[in-house]
TORBARO-692736 format. One record per residue (C-alpha): x, y, z; residue in three letters. Coordinates in steps of 0.001 Angstrom, whole numbers, plus 500000, padded with zeros to 6 digits. Example, Ala and Ser with C-alpha at 12.3 -4.5 7.8 and 13.67 -1.06 7.14 Angstrom:
<sites>
512300495500507800ala513670498940507140ser
</sites>
This chain:
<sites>
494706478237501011unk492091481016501286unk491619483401504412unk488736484245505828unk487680488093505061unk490375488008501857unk488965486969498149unk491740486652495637unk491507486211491818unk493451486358488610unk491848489048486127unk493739489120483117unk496806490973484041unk495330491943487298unk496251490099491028unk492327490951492547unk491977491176496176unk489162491996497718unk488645492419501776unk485063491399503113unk485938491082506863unk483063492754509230unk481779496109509904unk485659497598510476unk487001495212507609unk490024494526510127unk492920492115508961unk493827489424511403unk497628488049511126unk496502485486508715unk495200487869506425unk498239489821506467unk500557487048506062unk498045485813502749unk498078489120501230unk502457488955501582unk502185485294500158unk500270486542497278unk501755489355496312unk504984487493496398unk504301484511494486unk502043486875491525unk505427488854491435unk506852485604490058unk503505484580487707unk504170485497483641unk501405488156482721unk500482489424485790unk501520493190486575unk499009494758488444unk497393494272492259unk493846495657492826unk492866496149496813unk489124496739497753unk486868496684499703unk483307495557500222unk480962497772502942unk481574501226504161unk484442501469505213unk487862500537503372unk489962499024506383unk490311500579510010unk493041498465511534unk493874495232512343unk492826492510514945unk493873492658518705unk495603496166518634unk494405497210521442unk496327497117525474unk493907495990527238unk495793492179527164unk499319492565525716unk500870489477524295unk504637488007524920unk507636489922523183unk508065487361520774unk504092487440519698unk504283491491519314unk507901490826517225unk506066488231515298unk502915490487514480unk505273493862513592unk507204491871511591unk504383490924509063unk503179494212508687unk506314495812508359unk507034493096506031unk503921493564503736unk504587497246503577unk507896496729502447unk506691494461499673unk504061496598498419unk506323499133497586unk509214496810496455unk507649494493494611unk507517495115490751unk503627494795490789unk501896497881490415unk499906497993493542unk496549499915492909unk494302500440495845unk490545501668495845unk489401502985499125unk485464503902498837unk485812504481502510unk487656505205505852unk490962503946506139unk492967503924509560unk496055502501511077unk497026499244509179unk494325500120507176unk495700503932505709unk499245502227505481unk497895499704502852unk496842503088501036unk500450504950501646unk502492501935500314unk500530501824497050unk501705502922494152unk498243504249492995unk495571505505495507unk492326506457494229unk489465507702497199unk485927508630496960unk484783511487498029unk484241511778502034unk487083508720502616unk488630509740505359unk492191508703506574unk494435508771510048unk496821506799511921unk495360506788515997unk497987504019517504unk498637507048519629unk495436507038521037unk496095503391522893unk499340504293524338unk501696503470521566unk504123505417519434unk503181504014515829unk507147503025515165unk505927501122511735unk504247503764510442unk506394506296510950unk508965503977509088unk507557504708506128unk505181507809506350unk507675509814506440unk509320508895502765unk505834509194501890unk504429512722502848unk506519515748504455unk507508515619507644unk505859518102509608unk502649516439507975unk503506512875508938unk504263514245512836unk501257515612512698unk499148512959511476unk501030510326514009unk501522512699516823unk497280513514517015unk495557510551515360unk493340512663513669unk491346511839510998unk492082514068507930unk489610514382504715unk490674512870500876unk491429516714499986unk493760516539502523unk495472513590501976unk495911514160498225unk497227517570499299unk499449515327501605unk500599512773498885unk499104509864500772unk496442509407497551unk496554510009494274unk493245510879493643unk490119511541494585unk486372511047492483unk483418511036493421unk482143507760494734unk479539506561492255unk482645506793489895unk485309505171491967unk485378501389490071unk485473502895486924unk488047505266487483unk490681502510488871unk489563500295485926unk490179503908483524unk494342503821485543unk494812500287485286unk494033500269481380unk496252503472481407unk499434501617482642unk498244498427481013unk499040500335477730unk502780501226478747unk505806499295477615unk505464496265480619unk509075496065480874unk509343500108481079unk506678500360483709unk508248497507485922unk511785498652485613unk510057501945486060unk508580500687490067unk511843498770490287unk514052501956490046unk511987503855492219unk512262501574495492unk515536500876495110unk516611504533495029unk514693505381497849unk517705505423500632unk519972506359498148unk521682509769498094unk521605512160494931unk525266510708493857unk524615507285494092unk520903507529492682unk522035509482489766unk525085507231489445unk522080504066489275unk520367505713486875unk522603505859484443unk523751502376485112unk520210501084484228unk519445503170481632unk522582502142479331unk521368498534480147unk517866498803479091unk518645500639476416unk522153498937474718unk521562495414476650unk524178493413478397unk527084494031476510unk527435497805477060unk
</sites>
């Protein structure tokens, strides 16, 4: 069933989602929870291997729906809520999709963790990018779940600790993006890295994403131990 502010289509080898949701582009629970359900089930659909996330207006995404203090709702309604979005960031970088994102403008809060947990993260110039949970009263626990695996740490304090916004130079400096372009060239650039990776072994570049979150709580001797494991298996099969 389709969710308000979410448009989702099957391009060739590419999951398509695009987010069309107000002025702010904010994601309400539903959204979140379709995006999961999605992502999930495409996981599972021969041919595709890619997800595309956009956005239509000026800004990419700057939160979600009813973060805010001013009316806090029960424990089990806050559990609820934390659990899908911890949820969906855990299966953007676990599942064996190559998530894509295209952010043509801000992105904050849940909005900036949709761009961290990509795998690819292409900006236009003058996106900007910051995490202001802070700013309400709240330590941003979820975020810093992840950030942190994601950019160095005195970087990730900083970015959670202020709320500050920080520019695409930044942020690629940062390893929160991959890249940034100049905005008239933005859709054809993430077209240009999907055809890129389209051209790649498909088994390769999934076992490649595979590999990667599963080794990420692993320590050197176990990860290096894994690797070899999986190598000798792709490369002499089962019976090695």
């Amino acid at each position: 069933m389709a969710t308000d502010g979410l448009a989702i289509e099957r391009r060739d080898a590419t999951l398509d989602v695009t987010v069309d949701h107000g002025d702010q582009n904010l994601f309400s629970v539903a959204m979140v929870n379709e995006l999961s359900d999605e992502v999930r089930s495409a996981a599972d659909e021969p041919g595709l291997r890619f997800v595309r996330l956009r956005s239509r207006g000026a800004v990419f995404c700057l939160g979600r729906e009813g973060a805010s203090r001013e009316a806090p709702p029960p424990p089990r309604a806050v559990r609820a809520v934390a659990a899908s979005i911890a949820g969906l960031n855990e299966l953007l970088q676990t599942t064996p999709l190559v998530v894509v994102v295209e952010v043509q403008g801000d992105a904050a809060g849940f909005g900036a963790g949709l761009v961290g947990n990509a795998d690819v993260a292409v900006a236009a110039q003058g996106a900007r990018f910051s995490f202001p949970e802070i700013l309400t009263g709240y330590a941003p626990t979820i975020v810093i779940g992840w950030l942190t695996r994601t950019v160095p740490r005195k970087r990730a304090f900083e970015m959670v600790a202020t709320g500050a916004w920080v520019d695409g130079e930044t942020a690629l400096s940062d390893g929160l993006i991959t890249e940034v372009v100049p905005g008239a060239r933005l859709e054809a650039r993430v077209d240009e890295r999907i055809t890129e990776l389209a051209a790649l072994d498909a088994t390769a570049l999934r076992d490649t994403k595979t590999f990667l979150s599963r080794t990420r709580a692993m320590d050197p001797a176990s990860a290096a131990g894994a690797s070899i494991d999986s190598l000798v298996l792709a490369v002499a099969g089962d019976g090695a």
